[in-house]
DOPAKE-97058 format. One record per residue (C-alpha): y, z, x; residue number from 1. Coordinates in Angstrom, 2 decimals, decimal comma. Example, Ala and Ser with C-alpha at 12.3 -4.5 7.8 and 13.67 -1.06 7.14 Angstrom:
REM residues 2
+---------+---------+---------+-----+
:      py :      pz :      px :   k :
+---------+---------+---------+-----+
:   -4,50 :    7,80 :   12,30 :   1 :
:   -1,06 :    7,14 :   13,67 :   2 :
+---------+---------+---------+-----+
REM end
This chain:
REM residues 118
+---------+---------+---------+-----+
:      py :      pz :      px :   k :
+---------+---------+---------+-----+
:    0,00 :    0,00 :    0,00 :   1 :
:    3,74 :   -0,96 :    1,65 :   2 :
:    5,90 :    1,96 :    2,34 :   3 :
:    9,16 :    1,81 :    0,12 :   4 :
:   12,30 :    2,90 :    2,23 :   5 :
:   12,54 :    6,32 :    1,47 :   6 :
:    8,85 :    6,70 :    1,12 :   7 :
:    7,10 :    9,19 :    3,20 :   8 :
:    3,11 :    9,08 :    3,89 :   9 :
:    1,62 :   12,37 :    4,49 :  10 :
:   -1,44 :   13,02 :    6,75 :  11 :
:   -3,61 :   15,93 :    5,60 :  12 :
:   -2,69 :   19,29 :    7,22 :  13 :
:   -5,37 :   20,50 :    9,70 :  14 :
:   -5,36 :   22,36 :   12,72 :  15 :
:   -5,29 :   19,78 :   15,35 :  16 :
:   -7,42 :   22,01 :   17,76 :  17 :
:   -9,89 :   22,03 :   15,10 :  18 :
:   -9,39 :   18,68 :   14,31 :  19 :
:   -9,76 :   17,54 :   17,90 :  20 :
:  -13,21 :   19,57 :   18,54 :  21 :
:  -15,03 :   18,38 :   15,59 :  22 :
:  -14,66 :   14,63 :   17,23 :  23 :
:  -17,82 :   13,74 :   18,69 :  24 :
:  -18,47 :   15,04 :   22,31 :  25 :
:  -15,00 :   16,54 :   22,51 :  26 :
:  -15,21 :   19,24 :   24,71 :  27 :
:  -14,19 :   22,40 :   23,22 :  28 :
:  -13,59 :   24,19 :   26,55 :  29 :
:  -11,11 :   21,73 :   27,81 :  30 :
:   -7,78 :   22,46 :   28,72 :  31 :
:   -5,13 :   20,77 :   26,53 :  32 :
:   -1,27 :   20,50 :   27,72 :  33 :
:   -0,01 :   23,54 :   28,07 :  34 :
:   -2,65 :   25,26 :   30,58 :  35 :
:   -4,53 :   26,41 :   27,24 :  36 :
:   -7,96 :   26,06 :   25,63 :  37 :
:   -8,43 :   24,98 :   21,74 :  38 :
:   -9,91 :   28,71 :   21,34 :  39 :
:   -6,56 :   30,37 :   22,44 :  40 :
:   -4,42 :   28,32 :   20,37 :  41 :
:   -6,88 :   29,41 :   17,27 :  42 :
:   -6,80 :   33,39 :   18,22 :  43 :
:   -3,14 :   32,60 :   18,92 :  44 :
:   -2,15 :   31,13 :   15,38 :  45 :
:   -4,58 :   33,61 :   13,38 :  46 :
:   -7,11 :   30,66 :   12,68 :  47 :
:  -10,13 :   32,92 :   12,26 :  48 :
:  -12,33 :   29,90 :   10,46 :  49 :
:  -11,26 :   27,91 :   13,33 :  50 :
:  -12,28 :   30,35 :   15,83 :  51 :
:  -16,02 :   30,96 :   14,02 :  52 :
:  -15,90 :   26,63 :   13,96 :  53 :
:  -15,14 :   26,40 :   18,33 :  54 :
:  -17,22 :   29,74 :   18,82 :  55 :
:  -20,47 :   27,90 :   17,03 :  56 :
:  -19,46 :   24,86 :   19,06 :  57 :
:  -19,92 :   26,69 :   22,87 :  58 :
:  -16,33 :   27,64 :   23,41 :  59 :
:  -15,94 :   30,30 :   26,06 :  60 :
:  -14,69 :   33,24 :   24,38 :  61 :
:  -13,32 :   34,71 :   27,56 :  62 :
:  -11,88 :   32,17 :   29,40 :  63 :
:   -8,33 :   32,44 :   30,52 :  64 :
:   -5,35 :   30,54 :   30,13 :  65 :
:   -3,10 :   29,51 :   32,95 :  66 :
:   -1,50 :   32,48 :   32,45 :  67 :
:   -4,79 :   34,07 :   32,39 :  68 :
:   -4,64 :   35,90 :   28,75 :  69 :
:   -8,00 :   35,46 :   27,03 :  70 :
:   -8,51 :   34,48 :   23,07 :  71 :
:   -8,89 :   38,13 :   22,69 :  72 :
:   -5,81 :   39,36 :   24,34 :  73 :
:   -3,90 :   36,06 :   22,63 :  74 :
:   -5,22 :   37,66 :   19,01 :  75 :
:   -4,09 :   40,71 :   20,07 :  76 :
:   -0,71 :   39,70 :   21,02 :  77 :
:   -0,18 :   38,05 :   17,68 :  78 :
:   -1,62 :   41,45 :   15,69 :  79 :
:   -4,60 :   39,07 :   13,80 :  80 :
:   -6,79 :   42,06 :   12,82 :  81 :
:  -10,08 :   39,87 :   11,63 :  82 :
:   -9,68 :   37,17 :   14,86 :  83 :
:   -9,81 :   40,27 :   17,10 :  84 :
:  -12,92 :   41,41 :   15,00 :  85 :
:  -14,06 :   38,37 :   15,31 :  86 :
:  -14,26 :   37,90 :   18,70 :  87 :
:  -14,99 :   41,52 :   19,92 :  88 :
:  -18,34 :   40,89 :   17,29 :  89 :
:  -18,99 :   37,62 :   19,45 :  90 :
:  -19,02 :   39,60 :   22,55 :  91 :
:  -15,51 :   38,94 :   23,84 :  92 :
:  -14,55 :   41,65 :   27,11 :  93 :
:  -12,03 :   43,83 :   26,20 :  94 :
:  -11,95 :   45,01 :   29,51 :  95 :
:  -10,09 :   41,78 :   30,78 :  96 :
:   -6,28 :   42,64 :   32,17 :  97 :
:   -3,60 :   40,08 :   31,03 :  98 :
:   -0,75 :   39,04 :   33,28 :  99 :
:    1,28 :   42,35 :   32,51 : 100 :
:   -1,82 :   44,10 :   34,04 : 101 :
:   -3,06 :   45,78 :   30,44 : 102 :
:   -6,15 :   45,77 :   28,66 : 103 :
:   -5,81 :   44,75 :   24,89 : 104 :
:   -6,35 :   48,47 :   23,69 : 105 :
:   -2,88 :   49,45 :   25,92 : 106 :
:   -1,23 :   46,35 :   25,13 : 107 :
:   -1,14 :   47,00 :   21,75 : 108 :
:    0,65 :   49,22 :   18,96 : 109 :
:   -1,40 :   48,50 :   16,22 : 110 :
:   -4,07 :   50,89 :   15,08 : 111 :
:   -6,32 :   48,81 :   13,40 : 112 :
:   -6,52 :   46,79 :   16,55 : 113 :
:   -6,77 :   49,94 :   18,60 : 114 :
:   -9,01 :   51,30 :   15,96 : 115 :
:  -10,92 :   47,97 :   16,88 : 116 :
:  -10,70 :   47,65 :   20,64 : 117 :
:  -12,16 :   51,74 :   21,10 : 118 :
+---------+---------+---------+-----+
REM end
């Protein structure tokens, strides 16, 4: 169908780290511009289905970014209560420092996440 001026086509909203992993052979531990993995940007933006999604595909749930903060730490950041349930129930290492040389559990006000990270 021809546009009409004025006439705007919209593309379905997805996540496009989400998007991008379910492509076939796409490489869900790959670095994408900006030093960071698909799984960071998910934990990052409180994308918990995407995060169970990369998780089932292989993702490494504790690799850093090139600032070296982890999914976990990047969930934590953000405050996402169920993506930092998530990935502590997937075996994520809350014993990893971030760049400011804390552990989740201190680098965080939050209770629940605190209740979470004890």
């Amino acid at each position: 169908m021809p546009q009409r001026p004025g006439q705007r086509l919209n593309a379905p909203r997805t996540s496009s780290a989400g998007s991008r992993a379910q492509g076939e052979g796409e490489d869900v531990n790959r670095t994408l511009e900006g030093g960071r993995k698909p799984l960071h940007y998910a934990a990052d933006c409180g994308q918990l289905e995407i995060l169970e999604f990369l998780l089932l595909k292989g993702a490494d749930i504790n690799a850093p970014d090139k600032h070296n903060i982890t999914p976990l730490l990047s969930a934590v950041y953000e405050g996402h209560v169920s993506c930092v349930k998530l990935l502590l129930s997937k075996g994520a290492d809350k014993t990893v420092k971030g760049p400011d040389g804390l552990t989740a559990f201190e680098a965080t006000d939050n209770q629940a996440i605190k209740t979470l990270l004890q």
